[in-house]
N, CA and C of each residue as an Amber inpcrd file, in Angstrom:
protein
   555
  17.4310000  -5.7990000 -10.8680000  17.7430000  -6.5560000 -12.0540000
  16.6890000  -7.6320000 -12.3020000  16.6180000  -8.1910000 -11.0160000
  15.7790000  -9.5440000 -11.3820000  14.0310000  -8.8500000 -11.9880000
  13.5320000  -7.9530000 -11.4450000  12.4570000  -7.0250000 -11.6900000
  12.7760000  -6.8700000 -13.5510000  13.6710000  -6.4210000 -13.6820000
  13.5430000  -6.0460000 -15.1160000  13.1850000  -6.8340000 -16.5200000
  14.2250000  -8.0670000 -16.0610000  14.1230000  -8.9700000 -16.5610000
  12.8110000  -9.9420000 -16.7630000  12.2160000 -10.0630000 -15.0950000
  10.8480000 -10.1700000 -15.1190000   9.9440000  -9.8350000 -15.9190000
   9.7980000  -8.4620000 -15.7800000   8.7690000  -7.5750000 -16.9900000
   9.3680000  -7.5680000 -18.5730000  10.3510000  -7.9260000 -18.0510000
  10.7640000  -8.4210000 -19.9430000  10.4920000  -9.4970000 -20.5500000
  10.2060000 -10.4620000 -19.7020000   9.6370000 -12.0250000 -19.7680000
   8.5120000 -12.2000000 -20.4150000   7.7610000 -11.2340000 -19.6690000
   6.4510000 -11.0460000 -19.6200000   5.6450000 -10.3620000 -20.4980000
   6.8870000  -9.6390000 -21.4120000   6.4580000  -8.5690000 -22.3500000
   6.0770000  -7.2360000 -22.0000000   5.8470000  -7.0040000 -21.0210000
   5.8090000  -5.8200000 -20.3420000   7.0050000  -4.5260000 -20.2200000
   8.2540000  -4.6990000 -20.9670000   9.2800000  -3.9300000 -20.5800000
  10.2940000  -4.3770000 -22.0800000  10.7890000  -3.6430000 -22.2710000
  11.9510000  -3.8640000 -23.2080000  13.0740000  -3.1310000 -22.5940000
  14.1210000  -4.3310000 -22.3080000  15.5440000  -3.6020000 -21.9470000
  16.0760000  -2.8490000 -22.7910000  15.9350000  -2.5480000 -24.3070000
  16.6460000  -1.6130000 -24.9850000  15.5560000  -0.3980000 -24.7830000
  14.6140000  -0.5420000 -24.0780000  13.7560000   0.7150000 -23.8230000
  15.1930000   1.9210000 -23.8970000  14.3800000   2.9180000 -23.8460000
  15.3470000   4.4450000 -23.1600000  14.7910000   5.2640000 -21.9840000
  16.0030000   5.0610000 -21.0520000  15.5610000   5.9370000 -19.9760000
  16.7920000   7.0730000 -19.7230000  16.1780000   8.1850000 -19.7910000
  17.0960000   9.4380000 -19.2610000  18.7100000   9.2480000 -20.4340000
  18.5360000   8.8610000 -21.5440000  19.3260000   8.6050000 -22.3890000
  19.8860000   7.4230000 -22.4510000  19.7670000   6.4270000 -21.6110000
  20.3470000   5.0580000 -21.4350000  19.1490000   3.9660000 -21.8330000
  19.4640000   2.7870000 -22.3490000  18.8350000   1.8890000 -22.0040000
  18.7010000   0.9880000 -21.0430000  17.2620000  -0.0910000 -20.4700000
  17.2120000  -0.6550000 -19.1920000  18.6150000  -1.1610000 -19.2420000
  18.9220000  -1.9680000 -20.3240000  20.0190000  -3.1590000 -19.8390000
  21.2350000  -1.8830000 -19.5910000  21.4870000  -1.1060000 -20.1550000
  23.1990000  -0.7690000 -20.0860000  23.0780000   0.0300000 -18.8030000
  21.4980000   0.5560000 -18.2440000  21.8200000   0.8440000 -16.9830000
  22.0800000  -0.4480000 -15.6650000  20.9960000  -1.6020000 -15.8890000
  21.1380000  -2.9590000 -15.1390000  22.8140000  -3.1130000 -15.0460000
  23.6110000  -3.0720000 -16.0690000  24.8820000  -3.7660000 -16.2080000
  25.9220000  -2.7650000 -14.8480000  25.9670000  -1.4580000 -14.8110000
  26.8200000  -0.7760000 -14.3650000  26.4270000  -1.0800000 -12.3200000
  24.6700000  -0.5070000 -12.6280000  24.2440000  -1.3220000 -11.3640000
  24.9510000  -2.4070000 -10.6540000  24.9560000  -3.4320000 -11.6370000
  25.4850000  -4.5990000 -10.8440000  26.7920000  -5.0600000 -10.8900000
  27.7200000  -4.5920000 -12.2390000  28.9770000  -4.4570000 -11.7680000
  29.9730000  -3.9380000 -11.3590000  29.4040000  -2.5150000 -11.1330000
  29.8660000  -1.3070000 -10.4320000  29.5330000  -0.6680000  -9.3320000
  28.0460000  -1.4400000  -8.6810000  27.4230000  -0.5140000  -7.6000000
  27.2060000   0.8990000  -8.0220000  26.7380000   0.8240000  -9.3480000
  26.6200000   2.7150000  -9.7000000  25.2750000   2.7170000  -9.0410000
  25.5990000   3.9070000  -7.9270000  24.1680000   4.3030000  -7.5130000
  22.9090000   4.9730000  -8.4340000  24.2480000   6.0460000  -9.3140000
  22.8540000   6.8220000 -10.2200000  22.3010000   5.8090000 -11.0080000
  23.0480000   4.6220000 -11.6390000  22.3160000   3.7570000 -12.6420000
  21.0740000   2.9420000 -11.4620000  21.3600000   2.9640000 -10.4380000
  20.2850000   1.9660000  -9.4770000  19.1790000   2.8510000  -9.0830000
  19.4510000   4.4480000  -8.9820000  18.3560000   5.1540000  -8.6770000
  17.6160000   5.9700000 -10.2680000  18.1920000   5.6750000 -11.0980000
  17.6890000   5.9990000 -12.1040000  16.3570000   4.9010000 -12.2730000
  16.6260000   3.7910000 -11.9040000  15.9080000   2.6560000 -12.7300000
  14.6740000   2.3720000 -11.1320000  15.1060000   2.6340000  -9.7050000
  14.2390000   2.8540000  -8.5550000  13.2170000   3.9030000  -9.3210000
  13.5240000   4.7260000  -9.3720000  12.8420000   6.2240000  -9.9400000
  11.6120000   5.5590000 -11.4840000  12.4170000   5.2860000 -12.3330000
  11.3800000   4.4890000 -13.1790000  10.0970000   3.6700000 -12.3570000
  10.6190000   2.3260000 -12.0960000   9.8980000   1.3560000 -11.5920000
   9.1060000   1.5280000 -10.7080000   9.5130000   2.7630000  -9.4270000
   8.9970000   3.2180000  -8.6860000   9.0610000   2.3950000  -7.2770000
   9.1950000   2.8220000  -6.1440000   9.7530000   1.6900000  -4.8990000
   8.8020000   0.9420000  -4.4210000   7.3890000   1.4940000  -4.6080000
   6.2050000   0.1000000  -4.0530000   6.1010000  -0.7390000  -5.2020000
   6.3700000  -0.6860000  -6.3430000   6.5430000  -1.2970000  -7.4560000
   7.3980000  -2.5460000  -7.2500000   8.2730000  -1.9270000  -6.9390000
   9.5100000  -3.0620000  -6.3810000   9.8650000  -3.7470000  -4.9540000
   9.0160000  -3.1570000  -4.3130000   8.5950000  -3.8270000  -3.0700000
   7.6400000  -4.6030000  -3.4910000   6.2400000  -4.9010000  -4.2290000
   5.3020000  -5.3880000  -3.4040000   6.0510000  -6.8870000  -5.1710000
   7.0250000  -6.3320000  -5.5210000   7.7300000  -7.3840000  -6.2770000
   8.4840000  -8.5430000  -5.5920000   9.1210000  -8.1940000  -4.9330000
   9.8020000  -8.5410000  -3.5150000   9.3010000  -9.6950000  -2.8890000
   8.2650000  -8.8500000  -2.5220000   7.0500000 -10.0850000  -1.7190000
   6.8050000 -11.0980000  -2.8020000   6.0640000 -10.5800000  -4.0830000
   5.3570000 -11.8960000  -4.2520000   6.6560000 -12.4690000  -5.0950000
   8.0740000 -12.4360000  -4.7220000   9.2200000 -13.7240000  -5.3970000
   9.4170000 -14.2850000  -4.0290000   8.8630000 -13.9800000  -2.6360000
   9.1490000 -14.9340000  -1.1210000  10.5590000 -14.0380000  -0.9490000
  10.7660000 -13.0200000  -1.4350000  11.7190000 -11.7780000  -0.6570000
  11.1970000 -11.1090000   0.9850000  10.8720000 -11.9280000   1.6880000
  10.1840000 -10.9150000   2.3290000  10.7220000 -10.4030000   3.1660000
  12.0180000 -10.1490000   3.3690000  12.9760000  -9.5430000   4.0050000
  13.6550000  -8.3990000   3.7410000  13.4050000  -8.0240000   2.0040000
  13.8500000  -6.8050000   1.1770000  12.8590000  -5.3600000   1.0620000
  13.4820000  -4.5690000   1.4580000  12.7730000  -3.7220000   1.3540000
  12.9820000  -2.5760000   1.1310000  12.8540000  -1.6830000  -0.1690000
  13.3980000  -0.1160000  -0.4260000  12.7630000   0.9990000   0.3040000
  13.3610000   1.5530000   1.0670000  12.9150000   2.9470000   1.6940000
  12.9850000   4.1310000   1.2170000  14.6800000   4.0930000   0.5040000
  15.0800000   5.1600000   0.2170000  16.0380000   5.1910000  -0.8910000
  16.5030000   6.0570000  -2.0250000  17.2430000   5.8990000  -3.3700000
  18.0700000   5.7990000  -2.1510000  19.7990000   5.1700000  -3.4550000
  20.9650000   5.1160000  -3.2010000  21.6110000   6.5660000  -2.6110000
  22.3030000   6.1220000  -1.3360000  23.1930000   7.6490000  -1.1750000
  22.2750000   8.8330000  -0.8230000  20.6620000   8.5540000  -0.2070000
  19.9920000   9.6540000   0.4820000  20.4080000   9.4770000   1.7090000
  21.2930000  10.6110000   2.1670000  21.7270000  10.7610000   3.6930000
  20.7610000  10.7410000   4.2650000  19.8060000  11.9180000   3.7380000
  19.1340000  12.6820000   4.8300000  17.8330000  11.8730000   4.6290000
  17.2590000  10.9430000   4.1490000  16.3520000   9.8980000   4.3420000
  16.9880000   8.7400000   5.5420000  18.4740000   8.7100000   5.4370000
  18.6570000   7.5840000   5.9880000  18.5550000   7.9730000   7.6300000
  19.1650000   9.0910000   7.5120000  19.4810000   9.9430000   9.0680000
  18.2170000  10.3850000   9.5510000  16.8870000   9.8690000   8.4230000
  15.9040000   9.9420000   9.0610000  15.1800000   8.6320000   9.7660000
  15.7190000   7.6500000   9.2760000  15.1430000   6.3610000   9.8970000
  15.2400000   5.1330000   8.6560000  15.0860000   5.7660000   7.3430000
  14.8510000   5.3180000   6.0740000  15.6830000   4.2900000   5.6670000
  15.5680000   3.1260000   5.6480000  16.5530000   1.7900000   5.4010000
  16.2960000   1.2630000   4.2740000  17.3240000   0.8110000   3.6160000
  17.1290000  -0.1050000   2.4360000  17.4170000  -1.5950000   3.3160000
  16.6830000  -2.7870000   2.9450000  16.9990000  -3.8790000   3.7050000
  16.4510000  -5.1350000   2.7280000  17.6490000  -6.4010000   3.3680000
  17.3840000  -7.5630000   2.6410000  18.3330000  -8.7050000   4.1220000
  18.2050000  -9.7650000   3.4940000  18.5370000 -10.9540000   4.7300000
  19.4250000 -11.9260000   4.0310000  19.6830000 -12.9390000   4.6410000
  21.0170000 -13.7310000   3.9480000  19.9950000 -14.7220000   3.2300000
  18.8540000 -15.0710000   4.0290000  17.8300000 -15.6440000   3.3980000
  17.1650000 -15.6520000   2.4500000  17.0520000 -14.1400000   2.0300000
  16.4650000 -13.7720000   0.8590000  17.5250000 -13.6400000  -0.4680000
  18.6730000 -13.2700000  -0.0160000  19.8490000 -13.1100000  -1.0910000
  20.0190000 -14.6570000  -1.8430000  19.8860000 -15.4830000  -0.6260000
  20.2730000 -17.1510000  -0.9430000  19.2300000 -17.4280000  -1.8820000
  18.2800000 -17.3040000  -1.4640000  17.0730000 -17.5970000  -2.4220000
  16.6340000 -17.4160000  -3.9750000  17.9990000 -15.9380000  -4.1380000
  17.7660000 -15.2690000  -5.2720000  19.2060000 -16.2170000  -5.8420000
  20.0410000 -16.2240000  -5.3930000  21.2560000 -17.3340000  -5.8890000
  20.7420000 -18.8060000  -6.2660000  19.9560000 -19.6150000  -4.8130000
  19.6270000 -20.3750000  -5.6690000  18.8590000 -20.4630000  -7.0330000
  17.9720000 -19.4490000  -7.3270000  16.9830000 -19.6730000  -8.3310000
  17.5660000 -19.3360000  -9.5080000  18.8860000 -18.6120000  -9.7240000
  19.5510000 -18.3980000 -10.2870000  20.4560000 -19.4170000 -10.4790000
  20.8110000 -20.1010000 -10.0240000  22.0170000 -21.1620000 -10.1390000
  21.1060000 -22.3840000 -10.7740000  19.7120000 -22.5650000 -10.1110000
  19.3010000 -24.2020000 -10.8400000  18.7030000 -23.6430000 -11.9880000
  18.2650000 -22.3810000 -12.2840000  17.8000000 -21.8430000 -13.6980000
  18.5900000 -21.1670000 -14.9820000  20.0280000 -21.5790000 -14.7190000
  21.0410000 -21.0280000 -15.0520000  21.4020000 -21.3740000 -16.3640000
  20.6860000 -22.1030000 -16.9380000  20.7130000 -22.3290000 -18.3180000
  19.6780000 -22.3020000 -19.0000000  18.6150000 -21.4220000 -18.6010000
  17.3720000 -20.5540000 -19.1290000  17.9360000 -18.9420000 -18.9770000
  17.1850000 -18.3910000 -19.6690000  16.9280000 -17.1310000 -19.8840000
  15.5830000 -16.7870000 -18.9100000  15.6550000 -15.9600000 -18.2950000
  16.2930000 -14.7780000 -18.1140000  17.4080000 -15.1320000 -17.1990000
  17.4660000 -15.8180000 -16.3090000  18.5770000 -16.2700000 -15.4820000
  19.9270000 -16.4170000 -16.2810000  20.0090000 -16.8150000 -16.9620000
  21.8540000 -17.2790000 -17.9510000  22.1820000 -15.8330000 -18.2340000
  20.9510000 -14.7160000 -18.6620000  21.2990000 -13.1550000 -18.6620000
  22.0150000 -12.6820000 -17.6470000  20.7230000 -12.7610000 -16.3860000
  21.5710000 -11.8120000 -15.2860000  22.8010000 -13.0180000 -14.5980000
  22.8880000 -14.1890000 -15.0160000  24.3230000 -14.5100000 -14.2510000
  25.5740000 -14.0160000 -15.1600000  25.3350000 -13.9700000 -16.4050000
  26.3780000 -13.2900000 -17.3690000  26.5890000 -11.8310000 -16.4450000
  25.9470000 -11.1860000 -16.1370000  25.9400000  -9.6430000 -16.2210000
  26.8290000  -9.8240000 -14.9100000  25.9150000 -10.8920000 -13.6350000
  26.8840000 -10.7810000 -12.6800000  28.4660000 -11.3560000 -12.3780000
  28.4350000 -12.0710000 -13.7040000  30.1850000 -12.6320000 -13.8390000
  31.3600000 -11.8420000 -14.2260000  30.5870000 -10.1600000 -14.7480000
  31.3570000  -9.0620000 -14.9320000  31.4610000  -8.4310000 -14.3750000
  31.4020000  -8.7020000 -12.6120000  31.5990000  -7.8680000 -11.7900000
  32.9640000  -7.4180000 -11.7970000  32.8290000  -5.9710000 -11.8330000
  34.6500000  -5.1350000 -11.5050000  34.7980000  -5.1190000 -10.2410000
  34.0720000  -4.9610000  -9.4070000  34.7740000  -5.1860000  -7.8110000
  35.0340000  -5.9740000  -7.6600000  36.3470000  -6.3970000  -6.9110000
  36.5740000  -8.0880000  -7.1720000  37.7910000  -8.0090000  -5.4960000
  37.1870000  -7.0200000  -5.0070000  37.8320000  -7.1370000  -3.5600000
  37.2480000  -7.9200000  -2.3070000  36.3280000  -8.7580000  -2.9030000
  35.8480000  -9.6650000  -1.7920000  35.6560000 -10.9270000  -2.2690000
  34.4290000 -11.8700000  -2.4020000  34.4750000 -12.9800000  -3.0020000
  35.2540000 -13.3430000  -3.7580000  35.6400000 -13.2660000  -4.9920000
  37.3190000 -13.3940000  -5.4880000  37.9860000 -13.2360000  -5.4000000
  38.5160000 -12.0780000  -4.3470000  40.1110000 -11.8480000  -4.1030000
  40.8540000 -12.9720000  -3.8760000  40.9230000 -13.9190000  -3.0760000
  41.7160000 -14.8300000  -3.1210000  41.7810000 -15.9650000  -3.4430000
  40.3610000 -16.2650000  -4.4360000  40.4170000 -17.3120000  -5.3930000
  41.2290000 -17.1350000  -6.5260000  41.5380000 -18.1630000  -7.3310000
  42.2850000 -18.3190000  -8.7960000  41.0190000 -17.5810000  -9.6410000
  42.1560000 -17.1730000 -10.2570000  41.3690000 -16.0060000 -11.7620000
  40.5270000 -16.8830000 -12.7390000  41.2250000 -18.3690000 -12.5750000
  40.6160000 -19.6550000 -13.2260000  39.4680000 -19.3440000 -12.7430000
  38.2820000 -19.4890000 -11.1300000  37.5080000 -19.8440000 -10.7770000
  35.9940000 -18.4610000 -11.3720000  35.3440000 -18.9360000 -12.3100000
  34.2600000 -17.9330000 -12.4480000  33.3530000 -17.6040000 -11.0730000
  33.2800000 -16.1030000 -10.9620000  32.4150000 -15.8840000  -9.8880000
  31.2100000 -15.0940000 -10.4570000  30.1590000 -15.0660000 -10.1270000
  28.9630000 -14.4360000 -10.3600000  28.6750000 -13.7020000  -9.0970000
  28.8820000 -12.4710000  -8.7070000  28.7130000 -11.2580000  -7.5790000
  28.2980000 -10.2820000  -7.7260000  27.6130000  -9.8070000  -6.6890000
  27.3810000  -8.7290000  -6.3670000  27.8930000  -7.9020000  -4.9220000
  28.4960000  -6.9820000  -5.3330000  28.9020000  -6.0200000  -3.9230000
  27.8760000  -5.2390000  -3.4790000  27.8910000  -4.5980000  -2.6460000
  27.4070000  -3.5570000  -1.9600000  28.2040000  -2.7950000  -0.7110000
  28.5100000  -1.9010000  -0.9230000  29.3490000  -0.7510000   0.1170000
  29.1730000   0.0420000   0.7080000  29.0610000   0.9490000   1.4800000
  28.7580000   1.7710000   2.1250000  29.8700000   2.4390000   3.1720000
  30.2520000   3.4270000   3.9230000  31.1200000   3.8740000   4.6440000
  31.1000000   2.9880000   6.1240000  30.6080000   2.1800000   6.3460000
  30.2200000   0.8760000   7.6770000  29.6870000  -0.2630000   6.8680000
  29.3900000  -0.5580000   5.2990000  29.0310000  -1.7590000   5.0680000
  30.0020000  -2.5020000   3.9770000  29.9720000  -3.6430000   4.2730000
  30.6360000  -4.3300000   3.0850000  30.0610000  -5.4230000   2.7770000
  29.2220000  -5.8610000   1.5710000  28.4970000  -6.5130000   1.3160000
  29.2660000  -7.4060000   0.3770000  28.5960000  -8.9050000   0.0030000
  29.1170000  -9.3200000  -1.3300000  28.0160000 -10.8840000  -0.7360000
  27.5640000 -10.9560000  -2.5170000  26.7640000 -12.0310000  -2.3360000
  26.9560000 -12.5980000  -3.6800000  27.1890000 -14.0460000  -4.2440000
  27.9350000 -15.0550000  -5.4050000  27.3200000 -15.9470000  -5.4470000
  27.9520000 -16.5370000  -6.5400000  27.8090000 -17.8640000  -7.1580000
  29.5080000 -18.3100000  -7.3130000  30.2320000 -18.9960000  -6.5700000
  31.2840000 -19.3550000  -7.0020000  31.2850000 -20.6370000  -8.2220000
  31.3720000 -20.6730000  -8.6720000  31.3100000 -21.7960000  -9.9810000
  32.5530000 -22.3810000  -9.8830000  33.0130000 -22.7900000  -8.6610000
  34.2910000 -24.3220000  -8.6700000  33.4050000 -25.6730000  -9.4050000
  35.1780000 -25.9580000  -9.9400000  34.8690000 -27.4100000 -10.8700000
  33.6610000 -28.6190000 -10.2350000  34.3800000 -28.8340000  -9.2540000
  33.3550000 -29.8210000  -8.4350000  32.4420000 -29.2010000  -7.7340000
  32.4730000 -28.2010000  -7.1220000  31.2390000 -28.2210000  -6.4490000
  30.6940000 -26.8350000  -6.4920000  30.4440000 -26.6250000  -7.0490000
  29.6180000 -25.0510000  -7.0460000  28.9750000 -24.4360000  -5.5930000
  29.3180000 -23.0380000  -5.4670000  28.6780000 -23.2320000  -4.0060000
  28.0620000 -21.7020000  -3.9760000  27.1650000 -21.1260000  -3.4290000
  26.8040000 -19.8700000  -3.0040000  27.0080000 -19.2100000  -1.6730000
  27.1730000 -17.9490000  -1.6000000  27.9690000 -17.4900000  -0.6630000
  27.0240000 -15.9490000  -0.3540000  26.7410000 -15.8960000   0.7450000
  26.0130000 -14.3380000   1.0210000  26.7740000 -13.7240000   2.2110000
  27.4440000 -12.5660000   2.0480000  27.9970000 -11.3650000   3.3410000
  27.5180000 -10.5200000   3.3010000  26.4180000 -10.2010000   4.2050000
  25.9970000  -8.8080000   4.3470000  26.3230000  -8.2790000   6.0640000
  27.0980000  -6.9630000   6.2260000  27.3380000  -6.4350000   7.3420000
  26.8600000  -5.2480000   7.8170000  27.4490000  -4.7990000   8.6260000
  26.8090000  -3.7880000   9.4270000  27.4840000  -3.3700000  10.5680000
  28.0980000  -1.4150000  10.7280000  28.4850000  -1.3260000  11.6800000
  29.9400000  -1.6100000  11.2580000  30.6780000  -1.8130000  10.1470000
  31.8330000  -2.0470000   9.8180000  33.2190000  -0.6160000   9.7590000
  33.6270000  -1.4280000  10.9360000  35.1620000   0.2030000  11.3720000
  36.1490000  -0.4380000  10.5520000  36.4910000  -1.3220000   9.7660000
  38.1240000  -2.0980000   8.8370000  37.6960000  -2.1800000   7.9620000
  37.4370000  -1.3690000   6.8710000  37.0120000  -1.9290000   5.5140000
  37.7020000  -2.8410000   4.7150000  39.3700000  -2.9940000   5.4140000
  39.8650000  -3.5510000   4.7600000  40.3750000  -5.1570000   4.8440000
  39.8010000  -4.9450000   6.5110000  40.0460000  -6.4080000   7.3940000
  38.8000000  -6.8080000   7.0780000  37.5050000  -6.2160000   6.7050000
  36.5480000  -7.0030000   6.0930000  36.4150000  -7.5340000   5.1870000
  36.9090000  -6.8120000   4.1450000  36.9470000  -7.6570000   2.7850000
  37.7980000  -8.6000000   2.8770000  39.1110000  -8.2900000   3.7030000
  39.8070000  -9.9540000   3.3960000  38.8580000 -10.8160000   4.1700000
  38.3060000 -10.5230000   5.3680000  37.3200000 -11.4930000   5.7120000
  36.4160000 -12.3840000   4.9180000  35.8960000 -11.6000000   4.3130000
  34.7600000 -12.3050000   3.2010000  35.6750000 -12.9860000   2.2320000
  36.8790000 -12.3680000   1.9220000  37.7700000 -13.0100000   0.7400000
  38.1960000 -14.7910000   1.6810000  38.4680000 -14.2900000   2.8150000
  38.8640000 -15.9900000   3.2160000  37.9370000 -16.5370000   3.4260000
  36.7170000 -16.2730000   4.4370000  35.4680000 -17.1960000   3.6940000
  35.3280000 -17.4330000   2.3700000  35.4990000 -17.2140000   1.8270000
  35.2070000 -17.5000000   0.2350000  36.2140000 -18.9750000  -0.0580000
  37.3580000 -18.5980000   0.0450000  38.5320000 -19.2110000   0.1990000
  38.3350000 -20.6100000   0.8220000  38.0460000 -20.2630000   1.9770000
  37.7990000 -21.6280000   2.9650000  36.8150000 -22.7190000   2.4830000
  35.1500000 -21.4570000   2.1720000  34.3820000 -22.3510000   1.5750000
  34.6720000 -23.3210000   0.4790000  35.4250000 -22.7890000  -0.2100000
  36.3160000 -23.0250000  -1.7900000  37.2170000 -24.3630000  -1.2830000
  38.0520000 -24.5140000  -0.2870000  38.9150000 -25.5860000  -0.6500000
  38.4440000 -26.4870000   0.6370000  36.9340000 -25.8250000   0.7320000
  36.4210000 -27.0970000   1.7440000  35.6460000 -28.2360000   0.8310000
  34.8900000 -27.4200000  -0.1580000  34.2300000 -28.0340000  -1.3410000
  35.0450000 -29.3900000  -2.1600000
């Protein structure tokens, strides 16, 4: 997302472009509030993965790194990792949170305040509290990385796991961190 927007900044890209019958943005949107893999490997496949790696690097990502599209078993069962750090996720929250009333940033935090998964970082906040998230899942992962937007204190929040046997004792996990962080604020 943040890539797209980039080259849209820049003039280099138009989100109402068309790809494979969609445009950038209406594929960006499902990406990030659905975890649709085909919309994330449609737009990998465009951009191309050293494209978006050596993007990575020069935003101080240097912990992210694409190996392989969404949902390639047999890349992964070959060694092939997609990877990022709590460090690098934070980094992308903060720059997003103090730029949050510029464009391109006020874009992608809109896009991420329509997240439909809402089984982790919000589950057990009030429906009152706006969250800006992103999930990520996998059959052992449960990811979720925010912007909680409480009244007083706004706070950011990154879970990324690994190796996960309770999918369901995890998400409440991340849901009461969230929680805790929330009425520690």
């Amino acid at each position: 997302m943040e890539y797209a927007f980039y080259r849209n900044a820049q003039g280099l890209l138009g989100l109402e472009e068309t790809l494979n019958g969609s445009t950038i943005l209406s594929l960006i949107t499902p990406m990030i509030q659905q975890s649709d893999n085909y919309a994330t490997n449609a737009l990998i496949d465009y951009f191309g993965m050293d494209e978006l790696n050596a993007f990575f690097l020069q935003q101080g990502y240097a912990d992210t790194v694409l190996e392989r599209r969404m949902l390639d078993f047999d890349r992964r069962a070959a060694g092939y990792e997609n990877y990022t750090s709590l460090d690098n996720c934070m980094a992308f929250l903060k720059k997003l949170y103090a730029n949050r009333e510029e464009d391109p940033y006020r874009q992608m935090l809109e896009i991420m305040k329509g997240q439909q998964v809402r089984t982790k970082i919000p589950l057990k906040l009030s429906s009152s509290i706006v969250v800006a998230n992103k999930t990520g899942e996998l059959d052992d992962v449960e990811n979720d990385i925010g912007i909680v937007f409480a009244e007083n204190s706004p706070f950011a929040i990154v879970v990324l796991s690994g190796g996960v046997r309770d999918t369901a004792g995890m998400r409440g996990a991340i849901a009461d961190f969230a929680l805790m962080s929330y009425n520690y604020g």
